[in-house]
N, C-alpha and C positions, 0 to 999 in steps of 0.2 A: 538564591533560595535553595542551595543545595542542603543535604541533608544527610547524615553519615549513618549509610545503613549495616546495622550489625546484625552477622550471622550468629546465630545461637539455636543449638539442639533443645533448646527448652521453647521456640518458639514455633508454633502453628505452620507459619509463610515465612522463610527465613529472611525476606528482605524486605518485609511489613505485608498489611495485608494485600490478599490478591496475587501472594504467591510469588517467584521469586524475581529481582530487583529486574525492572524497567531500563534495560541498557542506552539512555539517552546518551552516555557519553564510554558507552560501549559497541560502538560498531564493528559488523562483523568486516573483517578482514580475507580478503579472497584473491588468488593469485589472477594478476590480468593474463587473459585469451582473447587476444582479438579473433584470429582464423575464427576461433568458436563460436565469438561472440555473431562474427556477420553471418556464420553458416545459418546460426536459429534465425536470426531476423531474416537473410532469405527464404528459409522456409515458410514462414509468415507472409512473405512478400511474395512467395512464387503461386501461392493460390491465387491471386489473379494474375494466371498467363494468357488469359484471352487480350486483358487491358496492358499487359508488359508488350507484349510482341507489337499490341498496336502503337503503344510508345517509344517502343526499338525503331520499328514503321516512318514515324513520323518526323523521330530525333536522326536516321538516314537520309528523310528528304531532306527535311532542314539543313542538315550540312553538305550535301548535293547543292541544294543551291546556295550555299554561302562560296561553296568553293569555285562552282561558274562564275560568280560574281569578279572577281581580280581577273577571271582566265579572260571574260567577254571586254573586260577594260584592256589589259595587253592586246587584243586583236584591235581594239577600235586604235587603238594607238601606232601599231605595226602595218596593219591592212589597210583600215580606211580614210587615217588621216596621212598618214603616207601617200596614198593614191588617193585622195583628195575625192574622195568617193562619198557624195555626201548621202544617198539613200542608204548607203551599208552604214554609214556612223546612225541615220537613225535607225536602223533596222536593232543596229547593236546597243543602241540607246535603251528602245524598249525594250527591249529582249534584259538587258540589265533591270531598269525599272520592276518588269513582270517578277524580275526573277529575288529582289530583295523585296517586294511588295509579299510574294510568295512563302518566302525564310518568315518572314512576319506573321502570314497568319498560318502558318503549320506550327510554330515556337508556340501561338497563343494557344493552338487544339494540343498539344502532346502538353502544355501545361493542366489543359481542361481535365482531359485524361488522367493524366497522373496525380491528380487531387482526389477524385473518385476511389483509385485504386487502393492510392496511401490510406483515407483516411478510414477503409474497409478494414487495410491491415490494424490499423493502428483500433477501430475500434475491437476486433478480431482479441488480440494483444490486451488493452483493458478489461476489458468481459472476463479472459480467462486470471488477467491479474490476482480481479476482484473474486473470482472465482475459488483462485486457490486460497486467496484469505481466508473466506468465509470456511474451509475445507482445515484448515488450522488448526493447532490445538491453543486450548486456553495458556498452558507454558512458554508458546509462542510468545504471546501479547503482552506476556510479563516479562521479557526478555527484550522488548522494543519498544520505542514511545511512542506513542498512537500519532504525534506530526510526522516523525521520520518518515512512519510506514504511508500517511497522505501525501509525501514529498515523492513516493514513487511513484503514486498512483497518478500526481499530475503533476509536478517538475520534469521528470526523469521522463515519461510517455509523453509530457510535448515536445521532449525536446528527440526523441525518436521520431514524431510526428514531422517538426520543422526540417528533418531532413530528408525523411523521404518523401515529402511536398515537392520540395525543391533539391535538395542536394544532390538527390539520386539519378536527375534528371541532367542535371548539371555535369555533371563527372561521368558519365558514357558519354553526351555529346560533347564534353570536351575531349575523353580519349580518341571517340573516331573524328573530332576536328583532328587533331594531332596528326593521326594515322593516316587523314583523310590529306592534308594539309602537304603532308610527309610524301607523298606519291605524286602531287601536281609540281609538288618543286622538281623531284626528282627527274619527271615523265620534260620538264620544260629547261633543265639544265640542272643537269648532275653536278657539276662544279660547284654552284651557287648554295644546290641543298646540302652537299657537304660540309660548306662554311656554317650554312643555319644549323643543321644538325649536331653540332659540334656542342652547342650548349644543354643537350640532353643527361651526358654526367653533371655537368658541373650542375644542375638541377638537382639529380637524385645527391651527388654524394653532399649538397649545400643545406637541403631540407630534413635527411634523412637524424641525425641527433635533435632538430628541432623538432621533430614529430613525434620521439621518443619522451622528450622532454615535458612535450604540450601534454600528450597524452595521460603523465604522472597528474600536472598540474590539474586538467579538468576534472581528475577521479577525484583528487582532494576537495576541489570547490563543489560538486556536488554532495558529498560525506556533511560536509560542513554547512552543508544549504538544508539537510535531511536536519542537520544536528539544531537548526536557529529555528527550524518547522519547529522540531518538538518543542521548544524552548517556548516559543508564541502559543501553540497549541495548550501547553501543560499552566502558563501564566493567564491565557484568557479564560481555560476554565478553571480555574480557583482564584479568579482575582477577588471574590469576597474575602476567602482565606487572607490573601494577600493585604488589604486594605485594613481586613481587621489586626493584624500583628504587626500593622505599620511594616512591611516588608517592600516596599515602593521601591526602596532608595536600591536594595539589597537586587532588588528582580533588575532593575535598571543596570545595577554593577556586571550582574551576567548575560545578561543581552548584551552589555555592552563589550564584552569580555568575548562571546559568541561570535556576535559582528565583527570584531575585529580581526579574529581568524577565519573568518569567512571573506572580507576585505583581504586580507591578504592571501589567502590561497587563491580569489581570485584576479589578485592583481600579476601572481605570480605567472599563474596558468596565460592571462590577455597577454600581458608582458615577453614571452617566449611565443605564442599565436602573432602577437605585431612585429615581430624579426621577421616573418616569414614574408608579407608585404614589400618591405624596402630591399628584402635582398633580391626578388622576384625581377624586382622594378632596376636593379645594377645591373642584373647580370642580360636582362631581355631587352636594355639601354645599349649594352656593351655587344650586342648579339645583333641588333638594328645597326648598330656602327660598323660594325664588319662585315656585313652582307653587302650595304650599301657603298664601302670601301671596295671590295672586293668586287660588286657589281661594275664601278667606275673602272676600274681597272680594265678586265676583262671587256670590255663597250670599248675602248680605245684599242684593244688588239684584238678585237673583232671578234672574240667567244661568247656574248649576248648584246641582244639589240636593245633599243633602248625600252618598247611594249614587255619584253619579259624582265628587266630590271622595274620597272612599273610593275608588274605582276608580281613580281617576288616582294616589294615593298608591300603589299599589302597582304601577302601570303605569312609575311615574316611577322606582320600583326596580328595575324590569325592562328598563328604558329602561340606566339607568347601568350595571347589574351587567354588560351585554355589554360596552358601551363600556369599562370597563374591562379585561373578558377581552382585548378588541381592542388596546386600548393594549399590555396585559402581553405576549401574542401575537407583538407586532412584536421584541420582547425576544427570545422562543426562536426566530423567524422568521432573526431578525439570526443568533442562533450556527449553528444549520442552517442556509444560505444560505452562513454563509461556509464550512461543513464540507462542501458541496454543491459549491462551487467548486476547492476542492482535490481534492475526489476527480475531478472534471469535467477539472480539471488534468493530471491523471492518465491520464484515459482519452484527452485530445484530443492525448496525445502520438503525434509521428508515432515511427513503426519504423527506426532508420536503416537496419539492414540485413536488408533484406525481398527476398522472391523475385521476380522478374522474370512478369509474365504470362506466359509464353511459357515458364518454366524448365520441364526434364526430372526424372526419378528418376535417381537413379544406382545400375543393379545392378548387374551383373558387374565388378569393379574389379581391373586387374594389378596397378597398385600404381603406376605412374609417377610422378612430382609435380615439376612442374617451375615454376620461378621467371623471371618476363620480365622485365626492366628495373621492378621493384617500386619504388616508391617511398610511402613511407606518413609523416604526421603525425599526434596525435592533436589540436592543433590546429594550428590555420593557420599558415602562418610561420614553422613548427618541427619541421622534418623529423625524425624520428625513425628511420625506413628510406631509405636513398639505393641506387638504382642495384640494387636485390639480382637475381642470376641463379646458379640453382643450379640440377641436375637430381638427381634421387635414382631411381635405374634398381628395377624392382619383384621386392622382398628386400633390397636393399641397405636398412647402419645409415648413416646420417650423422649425424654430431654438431657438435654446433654449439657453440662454443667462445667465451668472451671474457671480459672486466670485466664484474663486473656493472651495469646499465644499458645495453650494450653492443644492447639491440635483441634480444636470444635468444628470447624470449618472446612478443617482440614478433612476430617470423615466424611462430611456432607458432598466435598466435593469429591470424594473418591467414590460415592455411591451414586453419582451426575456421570462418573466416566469424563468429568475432566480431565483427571490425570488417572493413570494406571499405577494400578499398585506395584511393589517392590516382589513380595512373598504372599503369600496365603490366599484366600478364595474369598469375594463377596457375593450373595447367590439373592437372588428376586424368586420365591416360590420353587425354591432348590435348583436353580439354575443360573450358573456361573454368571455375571454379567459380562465376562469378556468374552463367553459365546453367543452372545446377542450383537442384535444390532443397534449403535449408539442411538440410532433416530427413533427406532419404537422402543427402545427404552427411554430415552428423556418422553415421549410423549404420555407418559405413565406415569411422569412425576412433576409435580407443583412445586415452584419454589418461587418466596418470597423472601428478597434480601432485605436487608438493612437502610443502603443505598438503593433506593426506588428509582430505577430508569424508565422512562418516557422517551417513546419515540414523538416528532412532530407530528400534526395532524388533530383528529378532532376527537373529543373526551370517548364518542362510539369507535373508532378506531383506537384507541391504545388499551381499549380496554379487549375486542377484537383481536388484538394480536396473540392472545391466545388461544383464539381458535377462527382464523378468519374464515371460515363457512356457516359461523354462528350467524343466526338471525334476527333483526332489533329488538324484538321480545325474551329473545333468550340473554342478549347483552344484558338487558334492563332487568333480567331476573337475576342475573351474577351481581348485577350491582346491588339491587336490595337487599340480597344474599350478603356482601359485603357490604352493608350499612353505607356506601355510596350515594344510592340513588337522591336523600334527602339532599345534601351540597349540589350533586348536580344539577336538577331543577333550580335550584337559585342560580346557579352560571346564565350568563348572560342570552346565550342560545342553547341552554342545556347539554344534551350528549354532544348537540352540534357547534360545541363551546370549540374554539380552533387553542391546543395548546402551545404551547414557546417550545423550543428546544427545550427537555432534560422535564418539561413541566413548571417551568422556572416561573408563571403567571399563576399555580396556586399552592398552596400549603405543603409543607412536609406531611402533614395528618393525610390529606387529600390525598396525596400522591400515593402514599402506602396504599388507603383504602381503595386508591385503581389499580393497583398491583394486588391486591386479595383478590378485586374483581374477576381481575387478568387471569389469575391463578384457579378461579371459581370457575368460569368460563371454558377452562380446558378439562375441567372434570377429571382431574388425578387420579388414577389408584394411589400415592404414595404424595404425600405433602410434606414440603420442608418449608420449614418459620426459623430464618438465622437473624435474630437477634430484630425481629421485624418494629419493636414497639419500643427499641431503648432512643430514639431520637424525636420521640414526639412528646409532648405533656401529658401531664395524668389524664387529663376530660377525653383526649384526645387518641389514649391509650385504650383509655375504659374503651370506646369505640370499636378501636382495631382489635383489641380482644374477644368481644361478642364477636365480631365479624371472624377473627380465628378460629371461636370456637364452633363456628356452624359448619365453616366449609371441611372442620376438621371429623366431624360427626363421621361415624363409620369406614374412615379413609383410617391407614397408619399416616401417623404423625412422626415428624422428629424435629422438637422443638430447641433451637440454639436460644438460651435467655440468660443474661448480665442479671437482670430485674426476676427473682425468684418468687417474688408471688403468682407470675404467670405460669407458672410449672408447679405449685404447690399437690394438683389431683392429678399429676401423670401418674402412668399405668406404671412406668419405671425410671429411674433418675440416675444418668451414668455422670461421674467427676471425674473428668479430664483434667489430669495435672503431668507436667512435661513429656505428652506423648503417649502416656498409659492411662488404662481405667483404676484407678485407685479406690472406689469407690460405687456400688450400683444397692439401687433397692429402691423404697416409695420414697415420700415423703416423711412420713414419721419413723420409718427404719434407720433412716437416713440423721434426725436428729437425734435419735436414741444411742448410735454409734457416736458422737459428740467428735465428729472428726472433721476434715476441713468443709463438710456440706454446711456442720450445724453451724463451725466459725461463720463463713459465708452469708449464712442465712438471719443469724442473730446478729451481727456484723449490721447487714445492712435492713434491719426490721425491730431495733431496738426499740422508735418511736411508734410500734404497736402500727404503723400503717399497712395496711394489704389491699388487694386489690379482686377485681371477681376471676375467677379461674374456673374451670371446665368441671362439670359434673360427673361423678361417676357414672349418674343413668346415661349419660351421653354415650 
């Protein structure tokens, strides 16, 4: 289902609409830091030091008592069966018993623990994830595809989460086994811990390129896990599109094309992670074999008895069994770290269009809106708005006219502070909009798209989302205000109708007319209509149009419309052609200049049809 998207100065959104192209098979690229990477996630993790220190606490006893354990079997061996002493074998019996019964339930509490703490951080960590999203500019979202960016929010954070559940737990109490391990051999014969100790290079320098290795592989299979998100994401919402262009076979090809490189970087990535197992397992075989050689030895020329040869055999299990965990460790290390880095990615993104120290609220608003010498790119080198200058007086509609890509959209969104302009000044009531602030400025203005989005929930909430402190009475007056209310008494529980995802259980007509509501509801100073009535039917129009024209009464207007009967009685009519105004005046000035308005116009109203449009007494 790919799609070859071409840059051109003549067009609006240079990578279709919505501005510029959806990097699904653009990821960003970022040089790997580990130090860095674990420095942020302790920072994360070290706000709860009340629950670390009690898990330091508990993962110390624990291996306290793992490590009496072999030392209390050496003495039963050397002391009590030696001297056939049987109250001291049981004394030492229990005392072992209490003491692995013990290792048992501290391992199950510092687990308890360290589930609480983790999933603090870890929710800590999503909150602000989702935080900085929401704090994003619209440039952003066009630049990445809405699965990638859900692949971080929960691939990448459980797989931060699955290790510091357990991993993190894992990897201290294995280093102070180690350490811990390390001083009972020494303290019970030096000799012996010198032969165990011996396999501590050949650990580091055996693992050390495979950990280098692992670590490339996991950053690739998660890239590629982000890239098959969007790929499902982008196919399950448009699989009408799909279905109807007979596009099956074609989505199947890339998926399947997706999958494949996803299989295989993660075959790569397990593949060099499973080395580290078997060598683990040669070299802590070959490390058992020589303690216990070397133990026999030494037992016959009298340098260890046979309770500390017992002791070290089970020291030298306790020695390996971490070294191991340590090795595997680096394994889930490597996929967390690079799931760490992308979400890291994420948040160290800057805001391109962010508020000024200094910016104002904006309350009381006439409605002015006026255009300076605009000029706007969405990237460099390719203008996309040239020269724009318009003023829209407060009440007046303007509509804005042209080809599509012609830039229409593109003004609307530069007077939302989606994106920031290049050159020149846009001002709300003689005041710059980029000394405001974004938030009292969008709440000053109504906009009603094309594409009519719906959140889930029920017909009184989506209509509420534009102003959630509105009250039932005042919902149900936006909606008769936008000629709503009659369909929604028919719905099956009326306002208290539950809708699908996107609205997808009723009409295109429907759906507009609750985004009019939506838009009624928040009481505008400044209302935009882009292209709100070109994907519904005529009966269907007529409707959304009455409903335009009420909410449109004494607010300024700026009307985006393909379909020119709906803009016939604007107050003024600007024709956007590749980036400039080529054109401005009424209606009938507009056809008397016989220029590309009246082509347009007569073009598409040859069979004498029109529609009702908005009264001058309005």
């Amino acid at each position: 289902m790919s799609v070859n998207k071409k840059t051109s100065a003549n067009q609006g959104l240079p990578f279709g609409r919505g501005g510029p192209g959806r990097g699904r098979f653009r990821p960003v690229e970022k040089a790997t830091n580990t130090r860095g990477t674990l420095i942020r996630l302790w920072n994360y993790l070290k706000q709860e030091q009340v629950l670390l220190v009690t898990v330091f606490v508990l993962i110390l006893i624990t291996t306290l008592l793992n490590l009496a354990g072999p030392y209390l079997m050496g003495q039963a061996i050397d002391q009590a069966l030696q001297a056939g002493d049987r109250a001291y074998l049981l004394r030492l019996a229990l005392s072992m018993a209490a003491v692995y019964l013990g290792s048992a339930l501290f391992t199950w509490l510092r687990s308890y623990v360290m589930v609480g703490a983790s999933q603090r951080t870890i929710r800590l960590m999503r909150q602000e994830l989702f935080t900085k999203i929401q704090t994003l500019s619209i440039s952003f979202f066009d630049r990445h595809a809405h699965g990638e960016l859900m692949s971080r929010l929960t691939n990448d954070i459980d797989n931060i989460s699955n290790t510091l559940t357990t991993s993190f737990t894992q990897l201290i109490t294995s280093l102070l086994s180690v350490i811990g391990v390390s001083i009972m051999m020494l303290s019970l014969n030096w000799r012996l811990a010198s032969v165990c100790l011996l396999v501590i290079p050949l650990v580091v320098f055996g693992i050390t390129p495979i950990i280098k290795r692992t670590r490339k592989g996991y950053a690739l299979q998660q890239k590629k896990l982000g890239e098959i998100n969007g790929l499902i994401e982008e196919s399950v919402s448009g699989q009408k599109v799909v279905k109807l262009y007979c596009q099956e076979e074609a989505v199947l090809q890339e998926f399947q094309k997706t999958n494949q490189e996803l299989t295989q970087a993660s075959i790569k990535a397990q593949i060099m992670a499973g080395i580290m197992g078997p060598l683990m397992n040669v070299i802590n075989n070959a490390n058992f074999a020589l303690v216990v050689s070397a133990g026999g030895l030494m037992s016959i020329y009298g340098l260890a008895t046979v309770g500390t040869i017992a002791s070290f055999t089970s020291y030298v299990r306790q020695f390996s069994r971490p070294l191991n965990h340590i090795a595997s460790l680096f394994n889930t290390l490597q996929s967390a770290l690079a799931g760490a880095e992308r979400v890291f990615e994420i948040m160290d993104q800057e805001v391109e269009v962010k508020d000024k120290s200094t910016a104002l609220d904006l309350h009381s608003v006439t409605g002015k809106v006026e255009f300076k010498n605009v000029n706007f790119s969405y990237l460099p080198g390719q203008p996309v708005l040239k020269d724009i200058n318009l003023v829209a007086q407060p009440g007046q509609m303007v509509a804005l006219v042209g080809p599509t890509g012609a830039g229409k959209t593109t003004i609307v969104n530069l007077l939302t502070r989606f994106y920031d302009i290049d050159s020149g000044r846009i001002e709300v009531d003689g005041r710059d909009i980029r000394d405001l602030k974004k938030e009292s400025l969008r709440r000053k203005l109504g906009i009603v798209l094309q594409d009519s989005y719906l959140f889930s929930g029920t017909v009184l909430e989506a209509i509420a989302y534009g102003n959630p402190t509105a009250s039932r009475s005042e919902i149900e007056q936006a909606a008769q205000l936008a000629n709503a209310d009659t369909f929604i008494h028919r719905l099956l529980d009326g306002y208290d109708t539950l809708l699908a995802s996107k609205g997808a259980n009723i009409s295109q007509g429907q759906r507009q007319l609750l985004t009019i509501a939506r838009a009624a509801l928040a009481n505008p100073s400044i209302l935009i209509l882009d292209e709100a009535t070109s994907s519904v039917d005529t009966r269907t129009e007529v409707m959304i149009q009455q409903a335009m024209l009420k909410i449109m009464k004494n607010r300024t207007s700026f009307v985006i419309a393909h379909r020119l009967s709906t803009i016939r009685n604007a107050d003024c009519i600007l024709v956007i052609n590749n980036g400039e105004i080529i054109e401005r005046g009424t209606h009938e000035e507009l056809l008397n200049k016989n220029g590309l308005y009246s082509n347009l116009y007569h073009n598409q109203f040859a069979n004498g049809m029109g529609l009702p449009s908005r009264s001058k007494t309005n």
